[in-house]
N, C-alpha and C positions, 0 to 999 in steps of 0.2 A: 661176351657178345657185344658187338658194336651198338650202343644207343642210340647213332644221331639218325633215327629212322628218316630217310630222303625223300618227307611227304610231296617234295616240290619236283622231282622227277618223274617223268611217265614214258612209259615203255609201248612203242609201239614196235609193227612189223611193216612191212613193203610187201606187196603184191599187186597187182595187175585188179581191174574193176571185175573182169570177167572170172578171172579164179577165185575174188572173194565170195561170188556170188555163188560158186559151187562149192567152197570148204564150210566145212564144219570145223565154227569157229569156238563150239563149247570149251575144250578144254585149253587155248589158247586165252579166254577171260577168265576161267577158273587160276588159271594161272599168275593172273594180275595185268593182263592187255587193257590198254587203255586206249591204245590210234592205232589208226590201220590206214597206212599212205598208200592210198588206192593209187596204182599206175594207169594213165590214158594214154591207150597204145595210140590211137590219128588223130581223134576229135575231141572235143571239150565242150560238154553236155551243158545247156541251160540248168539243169539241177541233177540230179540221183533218180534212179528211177525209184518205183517207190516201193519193190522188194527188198533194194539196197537198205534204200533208210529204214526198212522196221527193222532189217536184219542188223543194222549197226543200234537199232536202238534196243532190241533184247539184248544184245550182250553188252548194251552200255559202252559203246566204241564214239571215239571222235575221228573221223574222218580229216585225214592231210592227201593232200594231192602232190602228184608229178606229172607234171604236164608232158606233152608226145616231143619225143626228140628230133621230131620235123624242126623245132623252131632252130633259126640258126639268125642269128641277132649280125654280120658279119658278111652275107650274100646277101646282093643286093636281090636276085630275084627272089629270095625269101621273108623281107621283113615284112612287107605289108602283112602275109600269113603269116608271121612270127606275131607281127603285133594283133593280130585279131587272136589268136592263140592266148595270147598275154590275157590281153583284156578280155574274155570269156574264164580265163583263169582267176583274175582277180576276183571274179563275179560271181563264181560258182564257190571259192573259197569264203567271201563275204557271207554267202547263207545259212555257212556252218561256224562262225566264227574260227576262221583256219588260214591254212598258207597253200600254197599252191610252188611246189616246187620247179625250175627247170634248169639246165644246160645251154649254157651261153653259143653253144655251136663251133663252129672248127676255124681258125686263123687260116688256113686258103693263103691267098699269097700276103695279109695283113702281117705286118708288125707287128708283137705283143702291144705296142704301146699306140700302134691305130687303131688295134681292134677293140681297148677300152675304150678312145675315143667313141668309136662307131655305134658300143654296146651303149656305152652311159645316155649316148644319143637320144638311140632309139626307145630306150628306156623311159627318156623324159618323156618323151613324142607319145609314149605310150600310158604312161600314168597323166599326163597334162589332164587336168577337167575331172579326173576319174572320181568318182563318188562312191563307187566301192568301197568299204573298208575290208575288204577283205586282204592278204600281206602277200606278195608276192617271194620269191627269195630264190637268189639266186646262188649255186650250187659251185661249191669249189670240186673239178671233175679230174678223172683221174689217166687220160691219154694226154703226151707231150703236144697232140697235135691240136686239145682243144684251149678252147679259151676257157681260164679256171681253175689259176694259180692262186693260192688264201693272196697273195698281194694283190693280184686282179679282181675276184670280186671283191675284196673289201675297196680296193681304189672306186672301182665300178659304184659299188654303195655312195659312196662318201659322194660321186662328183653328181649324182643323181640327189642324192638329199632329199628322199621321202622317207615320213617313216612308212609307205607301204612296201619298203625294199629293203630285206636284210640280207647279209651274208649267212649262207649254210655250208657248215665246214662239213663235208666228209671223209671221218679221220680216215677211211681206211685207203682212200682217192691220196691224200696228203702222204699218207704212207710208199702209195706204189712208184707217185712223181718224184719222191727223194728217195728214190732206189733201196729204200726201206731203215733210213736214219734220222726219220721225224716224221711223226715224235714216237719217240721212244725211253724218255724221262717224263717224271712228274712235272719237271719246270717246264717244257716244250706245251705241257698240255694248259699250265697256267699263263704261259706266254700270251696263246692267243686267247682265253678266254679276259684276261689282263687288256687284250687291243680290242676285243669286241665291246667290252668295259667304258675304253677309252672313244669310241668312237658312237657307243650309244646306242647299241646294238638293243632293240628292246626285250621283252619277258614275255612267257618266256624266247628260249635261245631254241633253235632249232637245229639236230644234228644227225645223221647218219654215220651207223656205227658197222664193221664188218671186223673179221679179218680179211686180208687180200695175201696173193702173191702177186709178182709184181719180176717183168725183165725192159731192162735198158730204159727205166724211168717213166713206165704204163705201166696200168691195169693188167692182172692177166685174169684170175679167176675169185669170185668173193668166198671165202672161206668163215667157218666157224667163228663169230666171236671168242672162243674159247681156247684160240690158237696164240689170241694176247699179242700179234701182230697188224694194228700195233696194240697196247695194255692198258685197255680201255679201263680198267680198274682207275687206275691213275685218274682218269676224265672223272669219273667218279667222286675222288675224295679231293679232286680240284676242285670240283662244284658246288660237293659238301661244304669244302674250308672256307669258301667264297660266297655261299650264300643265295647261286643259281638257280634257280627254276628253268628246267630244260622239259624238251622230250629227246629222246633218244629212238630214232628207228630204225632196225633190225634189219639190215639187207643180206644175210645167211640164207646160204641153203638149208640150215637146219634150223628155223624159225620158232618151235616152241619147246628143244631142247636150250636151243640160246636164251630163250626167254626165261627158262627157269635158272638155269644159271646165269643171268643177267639180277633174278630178285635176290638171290642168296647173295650175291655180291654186296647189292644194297645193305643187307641185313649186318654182314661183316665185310668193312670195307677195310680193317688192317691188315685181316690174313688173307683177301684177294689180294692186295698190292705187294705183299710178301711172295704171294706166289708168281703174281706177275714179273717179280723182279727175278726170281729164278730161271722163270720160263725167259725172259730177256736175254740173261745173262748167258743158259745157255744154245740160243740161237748167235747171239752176236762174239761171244768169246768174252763179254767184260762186265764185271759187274756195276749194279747201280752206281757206287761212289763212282770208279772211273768216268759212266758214260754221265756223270753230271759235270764232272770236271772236264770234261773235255768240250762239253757242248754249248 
């Protein structure tokens, strides 16, 4: 049995504020839940109300946010409500000491490389003065047509230089944009935790985990963690080997089956990665040796 128990990772789920409020979240904590990334479908509340909060604090949940995918950083008729969007994010995320996730919005007739301008922009405009500590983070997304390429928000990061702004990789987003050939080795997955590293990404790391399918370099539908598309094990004993403090949040349809096989992974992280290397090998035709030499 694997020893290096992953006391620095925590397992959360994705759902919507309105459907937390109606599931029975018992055997989801029994299970080892720790966050629960409440979705804000239009608006962004001054605080929780305060069923929410007894309800996250019996089962002992921390609270991450996604902010409403109104925001779109990119239209000019949208930023002013982009950035009061932001800043009520920040602010609400401050209460809970958390993050507040969103979606850089859709390139329109921008250039990849105006629409980081446009973003890192507004970003500033929008953190300037902010007293909040709460972290904003911006979200690598998984359609060709938006903005939210791992190059883009991390450039995006870097040219804004707050620490209330991190990049948040979503492997399974990263998956569907490379038509499903990254990452899909152990070293892809230490690549970028290797540039999050280098660039000062702080602790913890914050990540969205899926399987996805994926045609002509989108999103199509989020599937099972357990489909190892792409083989989040690998992310796992990246983070072990590295010494990470992450969360990890669950955006499956099948939420508390993934979660328990999400902890047994923990538990043995040699023989997930064995199997994930099977499960690779036979989706893609090659086995691990080749897809590292090649990649």
């Amino acid at each position: 049995m694997w020893c290096g128990r992953m006391n620095g990772i925590r397992i959360g789920v994705a759902m919507t504020l309105s459907d937390f409020e109606t599931s029975n979240m018992h055997h989801m904590a029994e299970a080892g839940l720790k966050i629960v990334e409440l979705g804000l479908e239009t608006s962004v509340p001054l605080d929780l109300p305060q069923q929410i909060r007894e309800k996250l604090d019996r089962h002992m949940l921390t609270p991450t946010f996604h902010l409403p995918f109104r925001i779109n950083l990119l239209n000019a008729d949208q930023m002013e409500q982009s950035k009061r969007l932001l800043q009520r994010g920040i602010r609400l995320a401050d209460r809970y000491t958390s993050i507040a996730v969103f979606h850089g919005g859709w390139y329109g007739n921008c250039t990849p490389e105006l629409a980081v301008e446009r973003a890192a922009s507004l970003l500033r405009a929008t953190l300037h003065g902010e007293e909040a500590a709460g972290i904003l983070g911006i979200e690598t997304t998984g359609k060709k047509e938006e903005l939210g390429t791992l190059d883009e928000v991390f450039r995006i990061a870097s040219c804004v230089d707050s620490s209330k702004l991190i990049p948040v990789v979503d492997w399974a987003h990263l998956y569907a944009r490379s038509f499903g050939r990254f990452p899909i080795t152990e070293e892809d997955f230490k690549q970028i935790l290797d540039r999050m590293d280098r660039t000062g990404t702080g602790s913890p790391l914050h990540f969205h985990v899926a399987g996805m399918s994926h045609k002509n370099g989108s999103e199509r539908k989020h599937l099972s963690v357990q489909t190892c598309l792409p083989p989040i094990p690998y992310l796992l004993r990246a983070l072990e080997e590295q010494g990470h403090s992450a969360n990890l949040v669950l955006e499956t349809p099948s939420p508390l089956e993934d979660l328990r096989w999400i902890m047994k992974v923990r538990d043995d992280i040699p023989a997930a990665c064995r199997a994930a290397a099977a499960m690779v090998e036979k989706e893609t035709g090659y086995t691990q040796s080749l897809l590292d030499f090649y990649s």
